[in-house]
Each structure stands twice: as C-alpha cells, then as structure tokens.
C-alpha positions, 0 to 999 in steps of 0.5 A: 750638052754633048754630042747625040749619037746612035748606038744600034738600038741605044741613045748616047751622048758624047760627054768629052772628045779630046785628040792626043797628040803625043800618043796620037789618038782621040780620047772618048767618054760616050753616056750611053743610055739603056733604061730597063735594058741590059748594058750594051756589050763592048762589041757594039760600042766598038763598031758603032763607035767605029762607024760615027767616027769613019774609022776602021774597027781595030783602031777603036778599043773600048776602055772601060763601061761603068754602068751607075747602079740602078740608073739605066746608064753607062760611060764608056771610055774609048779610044780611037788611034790614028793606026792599028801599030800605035793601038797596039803600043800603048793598049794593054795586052789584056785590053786588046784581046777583050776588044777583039773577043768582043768584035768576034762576039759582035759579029756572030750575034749579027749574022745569027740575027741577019739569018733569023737565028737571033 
C-alpha cells in the first residue's frame, strides 16, 4: 500500500514515486478515488499535487488521468521537476497548455466558490 493523501474533496493513494535523475524529476502515479462522483479535473490533481509535495504549480504537469470504467477510480500520471527550464524541456507543447489551461480553469472555479458563485 501506498502512501494516502488528500486531494481537495478526493481520497488518493500513491502507487509509485520515483525520482529521475537524468531528466531531474520525480515521477508520480496517484489512484485517486471519486465513487459516484465525476473525475477530479487536472487542475485540482496539479495544485494539490503541488501542495503535498511543497513545490510550486508550474513545476507539477499531470501526464495522464485513466478513469477504470465503471469503477469510480482514476490513475493520474504526474510529474514534478526540479525547475520550471527543465519542465519545459522535456514536456510536450501540447501538454504544458493543458496544465496551464487547466490551473486557469482550477483557479477561477475557486474564487467563484470563495465568493459564493459556486
């Protein structure tokens, strides 16, 4: 068993956390669990992620999230770089905009929620 961790309203568990030393990241697979819930979006998996691992947000980029069909539980691929230069070496263009997108997304949902519009 993994590590347990909290993801805003979402329970998950760290499955693997391995560093890379030759790309300098830490690669991460978190099972996220959201039974009778929709998947949590990539925009809260980065900043949460960001948050239990004490890195800033730019430096997080969520890879992948596989929901299992019909089961109420997703993997999410993560990686964490050592600097936002070496995120943006070895992360696809396509990926990076997604992430971003998605942080912009994150943050407007919680301001919207912080000012009862939510």
């Amino acid at each position: 068993m993994g590590k347990t961790v909290k993801l805003g309203e979402f329970t998950g568990e760290i499955l693997e956390d391995k560093y890379n030393p030759l790309i300098k990241r830490r690669e991460v697979i978190v099972r996220i669990a959201h039974i009778g819930k929709s998947t949590p979006s990539r925009g809260l998996i980065r900043h949460e992620i960001a948050k239990i691992y004490g890195v800033e947000v730019e430096k997080v980029y969520v890879r992948e999230i596989k929901t299992e069909y019909g089961m109420g539980v997703s993997n999410a691929t993560v990686h964490i770089y050592d600097s936002v230069e070496r995120a943006k070496q070895f992360e696809p263009p396509h990926i990076i905009k997604r992430n971003e997108y998605a942080s912009q997304s994150y943050q407007l949902e919680q301001m919207m929620k912080e000012q009862g519009m939510g």
